[in-house]
C-alpha positions in Angstrom: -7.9 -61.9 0.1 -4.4 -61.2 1.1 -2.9 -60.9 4.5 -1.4 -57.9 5.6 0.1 -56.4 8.8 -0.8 -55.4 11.8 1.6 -52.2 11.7 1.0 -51.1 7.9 -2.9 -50.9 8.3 -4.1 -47.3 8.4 -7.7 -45.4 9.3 -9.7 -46.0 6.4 -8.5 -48.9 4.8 -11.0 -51.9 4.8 -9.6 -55.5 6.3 -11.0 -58.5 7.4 -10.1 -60.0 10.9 -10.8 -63.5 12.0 -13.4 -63.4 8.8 -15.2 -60.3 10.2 -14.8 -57.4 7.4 -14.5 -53.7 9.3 -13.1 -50.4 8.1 -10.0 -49.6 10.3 -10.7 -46.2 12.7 -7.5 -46.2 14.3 -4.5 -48.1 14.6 -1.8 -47.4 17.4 0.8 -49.6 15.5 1.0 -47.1 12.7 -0.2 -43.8 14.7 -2.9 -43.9 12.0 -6.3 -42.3 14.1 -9.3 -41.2 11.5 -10.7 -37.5 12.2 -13.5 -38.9 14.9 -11.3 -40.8 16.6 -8.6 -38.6 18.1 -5.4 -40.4 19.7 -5.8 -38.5 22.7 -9.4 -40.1 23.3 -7.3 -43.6 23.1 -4.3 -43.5 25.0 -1.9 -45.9 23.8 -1.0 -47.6 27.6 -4.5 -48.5 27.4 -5.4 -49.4 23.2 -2.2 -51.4 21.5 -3.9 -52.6 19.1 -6.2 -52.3 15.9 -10.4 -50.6 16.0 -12.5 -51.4 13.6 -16.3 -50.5 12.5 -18.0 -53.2 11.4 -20.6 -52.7 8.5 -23.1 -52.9 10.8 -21.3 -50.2 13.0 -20.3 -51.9 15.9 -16.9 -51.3 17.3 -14.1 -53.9 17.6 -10.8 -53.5 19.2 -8.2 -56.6 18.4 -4.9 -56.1 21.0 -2.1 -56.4 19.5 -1.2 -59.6 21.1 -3.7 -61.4 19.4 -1.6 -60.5 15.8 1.6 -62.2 17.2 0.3 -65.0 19.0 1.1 -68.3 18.7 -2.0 -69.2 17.1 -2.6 -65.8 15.8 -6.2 -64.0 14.4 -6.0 -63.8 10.7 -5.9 -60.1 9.3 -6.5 -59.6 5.2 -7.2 -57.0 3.2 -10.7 -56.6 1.9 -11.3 -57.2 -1.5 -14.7 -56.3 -1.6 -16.3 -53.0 0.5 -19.3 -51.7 1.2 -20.7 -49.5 -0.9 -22.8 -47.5 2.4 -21.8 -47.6 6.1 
């Protein structure tokens, strides 16, 4: 896999983070928000940061302070993606 940033992922694209594999629904750093998940419904005083669906649908939202870190979570792009949600 490769790494990538925290503020070129977009909704849609599929990453892992910290080794969990997730589809991206919205990320604030790029003011990218998928159709269900409207920016309004996540104010951006509240969510700096990066959501993601896990495969098995559960939500995940990594802060953006745990990208920049000292010791920071590992983000990639995924290589391989699901073929069903």
């Amino acid at each position: 896999m490769k790494p990538c940033s925290a503020s070129v992922v977009q909704a849609g694209d599929w990453v892992v983070v910290d080794g969990w594999l997730g589809e991206v629904v919205f990320c604030s750093l790029s003011d990218s928000y998928a159709s269900d998940y409207s920016k309004s419904e996540w104010p951006l005083d509240e969510y700096q940061g990066i959501m993601i669906r896990q495969v098995g649908g559960a939500l995940v939202f990594y802060e953006l302070y745990w990208f920049e870190a000292s010791d920071p979570i590992s983000l990639e792009w995924a290589i391989d993606r699901p073929l069903s949600k």
